[in-house]
C-alpha positions in Angstrom: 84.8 80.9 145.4 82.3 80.0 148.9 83.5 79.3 152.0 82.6 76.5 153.8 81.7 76.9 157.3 83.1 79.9 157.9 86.9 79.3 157.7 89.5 80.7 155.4 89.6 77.3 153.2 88.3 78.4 149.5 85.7 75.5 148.0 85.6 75.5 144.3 83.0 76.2 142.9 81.5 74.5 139.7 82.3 75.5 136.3 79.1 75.0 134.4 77.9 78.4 134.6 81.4 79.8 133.3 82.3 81.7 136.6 86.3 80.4 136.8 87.2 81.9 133.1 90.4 83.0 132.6 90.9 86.9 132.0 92.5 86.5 129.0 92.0 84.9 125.7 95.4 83.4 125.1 98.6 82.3 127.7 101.3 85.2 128.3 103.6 83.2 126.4 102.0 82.5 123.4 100.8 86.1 123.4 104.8 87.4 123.5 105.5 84.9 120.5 102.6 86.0 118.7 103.1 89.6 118.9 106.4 89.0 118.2 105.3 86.8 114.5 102.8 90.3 114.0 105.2 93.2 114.1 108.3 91.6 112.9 108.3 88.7 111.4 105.0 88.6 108.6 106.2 92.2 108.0 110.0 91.5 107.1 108.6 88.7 104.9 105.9 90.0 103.0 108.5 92.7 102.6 111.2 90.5 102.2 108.8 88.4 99.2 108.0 91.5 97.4 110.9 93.1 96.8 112.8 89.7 95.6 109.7 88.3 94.2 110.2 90.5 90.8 113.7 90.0 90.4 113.7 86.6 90.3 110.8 86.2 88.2 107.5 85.5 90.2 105.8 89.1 90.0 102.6 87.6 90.4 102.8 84.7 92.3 105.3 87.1 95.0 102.6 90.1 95.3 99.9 87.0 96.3 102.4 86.2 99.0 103.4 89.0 100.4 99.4 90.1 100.2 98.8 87.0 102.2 101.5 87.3 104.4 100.2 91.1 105.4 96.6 89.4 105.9 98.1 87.1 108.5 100.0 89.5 110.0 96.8 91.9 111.1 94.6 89.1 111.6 97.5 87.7 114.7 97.5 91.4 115.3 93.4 91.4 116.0 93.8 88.2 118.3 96.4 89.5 120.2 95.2 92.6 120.6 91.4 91.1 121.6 93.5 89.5 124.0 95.1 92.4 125.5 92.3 94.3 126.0 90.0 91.9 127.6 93.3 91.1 130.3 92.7 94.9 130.9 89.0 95.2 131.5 89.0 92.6 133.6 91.5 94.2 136.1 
């Protein structure tokens, strides 16, 4: 931010060379829910799809699931972690 004229009043300056990006990648609270879907939630259901998938007939179509469901979970885990550190190099 400039000043103008001397006095304490900030003037904002323009965007167009990227100066005034945020430190992080993502909001706080979309990074809480997302960590949240990472650790618990793709994990208790790839988990959760694997071990019922076989009992109730879908060996194949459940171990695709639960491999997909794994997949999603580390890629959330990447973004939010990205995130993270970026918010903490920029301190």
């Amino acid at each position: 931010m400039a000043y103008e004229n001397d006095t304490e009043e900030p003037v904002e300056d323009s965007d167009l060379n990227g100066d005034n990006v945020p430190d992080w990648l993502i909001p706080s609270h979309v990074y809480d829910v997302l960590k949240w879907v990472a650790l618990i939630v793709f994990p208790a259901l790839a988990t959760l799809v694997g071990a019922l998938g076989p009992v109730w007939g879908f060996t194949a179509l459940a171990s695709n699931v639960a491999t997909t469901l794994n997949a999603l979970g580390l890629f959330t885990g990447v973004i939010i972690g990205a995130s993270a550190i970026k918010a903490n190099t920029s301190k």
